[in-house]
N, C-alpha and C positions, 0 to 999 in steps of 0.2 A: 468228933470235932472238939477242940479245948478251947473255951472260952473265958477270956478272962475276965475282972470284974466293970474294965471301960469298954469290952469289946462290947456290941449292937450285933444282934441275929435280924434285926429287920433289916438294913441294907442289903445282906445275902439272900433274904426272901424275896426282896423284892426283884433283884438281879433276877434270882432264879425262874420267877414269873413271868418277867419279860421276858428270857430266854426260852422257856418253855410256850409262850405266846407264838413267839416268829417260830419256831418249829411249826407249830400246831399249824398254823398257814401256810406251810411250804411242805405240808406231807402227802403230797403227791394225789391229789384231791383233783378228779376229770371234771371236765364241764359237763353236767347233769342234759341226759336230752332234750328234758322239760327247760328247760335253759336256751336253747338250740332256736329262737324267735326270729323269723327276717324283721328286720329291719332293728334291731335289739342292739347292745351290746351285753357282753361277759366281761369278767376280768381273771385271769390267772396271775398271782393266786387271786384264790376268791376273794372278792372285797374291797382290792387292794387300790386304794386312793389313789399310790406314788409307788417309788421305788419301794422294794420287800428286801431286807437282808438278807442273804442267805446262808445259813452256818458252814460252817469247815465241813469237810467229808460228805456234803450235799451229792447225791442223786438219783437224777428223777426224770422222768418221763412225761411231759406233758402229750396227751391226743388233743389235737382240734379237728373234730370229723365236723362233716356239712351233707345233710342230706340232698337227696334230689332238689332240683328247682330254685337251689340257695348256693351262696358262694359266701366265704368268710374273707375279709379285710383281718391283718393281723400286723398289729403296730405293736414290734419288742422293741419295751424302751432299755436299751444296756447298763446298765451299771456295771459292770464287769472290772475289780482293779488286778485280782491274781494274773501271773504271768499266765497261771496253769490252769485257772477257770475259766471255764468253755461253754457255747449254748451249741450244739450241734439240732441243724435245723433239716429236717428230709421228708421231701414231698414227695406222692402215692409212686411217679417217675424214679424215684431214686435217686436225685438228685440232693447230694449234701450242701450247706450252706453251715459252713463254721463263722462263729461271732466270740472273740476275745474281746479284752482289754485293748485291745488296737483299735477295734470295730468300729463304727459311727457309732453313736449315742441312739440313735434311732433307725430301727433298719423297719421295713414293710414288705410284708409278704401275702400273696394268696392261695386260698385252700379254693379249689376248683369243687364244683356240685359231685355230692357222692363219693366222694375220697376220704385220704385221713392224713395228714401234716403231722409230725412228729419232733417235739424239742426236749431233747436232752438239757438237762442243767446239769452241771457237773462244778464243785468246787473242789480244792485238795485241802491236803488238814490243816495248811496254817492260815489263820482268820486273814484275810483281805478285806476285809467288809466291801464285800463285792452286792453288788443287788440288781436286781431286775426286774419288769411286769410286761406283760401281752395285756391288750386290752382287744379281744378277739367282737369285732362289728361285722353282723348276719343280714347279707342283702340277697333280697329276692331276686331271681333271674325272672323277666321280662321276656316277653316273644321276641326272638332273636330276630335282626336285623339280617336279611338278605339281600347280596349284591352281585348282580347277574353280569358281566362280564364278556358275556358272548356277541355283545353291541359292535359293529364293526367302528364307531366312532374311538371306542374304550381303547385302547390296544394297553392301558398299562394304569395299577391300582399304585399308590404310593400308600403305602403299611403305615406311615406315621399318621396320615386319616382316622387309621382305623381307633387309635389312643385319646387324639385332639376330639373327635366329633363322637364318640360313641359312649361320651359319660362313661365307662366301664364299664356297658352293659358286653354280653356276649356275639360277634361278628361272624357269618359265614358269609364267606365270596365262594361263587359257584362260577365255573369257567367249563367252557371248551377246549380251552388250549393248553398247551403244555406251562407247566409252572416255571419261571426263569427269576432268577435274582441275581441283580447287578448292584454290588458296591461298589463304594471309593470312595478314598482314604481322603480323611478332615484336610483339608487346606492347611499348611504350616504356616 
């Protein structure tokens, strides 16, 4: 490097430190199991207050596993600006869940007891200053609610019940009868 006699090497040092910082937090660092607390929260990356920058050429694999008897809350805040920067999101089922720059600002997801949830971050090389955080909350699973259905009163459960009245805890409906679901379509 040629330096002249007005050029400054601190402003390059300091750059470079701050660059070398947001790396250090974004290198693919899992959430330690000793970390893994019902009723806790994590943050991916670790630490991380707010949104995390993420450099050009990013990726990474975040795990959010959940042991037995626990269930993870999982709030990705997006920053996402590149066309082509992506969080690809895929639960134990296989089911993807792609988050761009298009995406809501805050998407929520759950890791179900004893699984692993899986988020790709991916940037491409040119800097968008794109950024993101999960802030992963570990709640205890509670004796599951049972509802017996075999009542000849009962003839029919309405599912949105089970969301409104059941705090988030885990629901099983036990039946006799054959399973039936009827929609229709929102009123225009």
């Amino acid at each position: 490097m040629i330096y002249s006699s007005t050029m400054s090497a601190t402003p390059l040092i300091i750059s470079l430190g701050l660059l070398v910082g947001v790396t250090a937090a974004l290198d693919c660092t899992q959430i330690p199991n000793n970390a893994i607390i019902p009723l806790s929260y994590t943050t991916i990356p670790a630490g991380a207050t707010g949104l995390v920058e993420i450099p050009p050429n990013f990726n990474c694999v975040y795990n959010v596993k959940v042991p037995k008897m626990v269930y993870a809350r999982v709030r990705l805040e997006n920053g996402l600006k590149g066309y082509n920067d992506l969080i690809t999101v895929q639960d134990q089922q296989g089911t993807y869940t792609r988050v761009s720059s298009r995406s809501p600002s805050v998407l929520n997801f759950y890791v179900f007891p004893n699984t692993t949830t899986t988020f790709q971050v991916v940037t491409k090389s040119v800097d968008m200053h794109s950024s993101f955080r999960m802030i992963v909350f570990y709640q205890p699973m509670y004796t599951e609610t049972v509802t017996h259905l075999g009542n000849p009163d009962m003839k029919y459960f309405m599912l949105n019940d089970l969301q409104e009245n059941s705090y988030k805890t885990p629901q099983t409906i036990i039946s006799n009868e054959k399973v039936r679901d009827t929609s229709a379509p929102e009123a225009v």
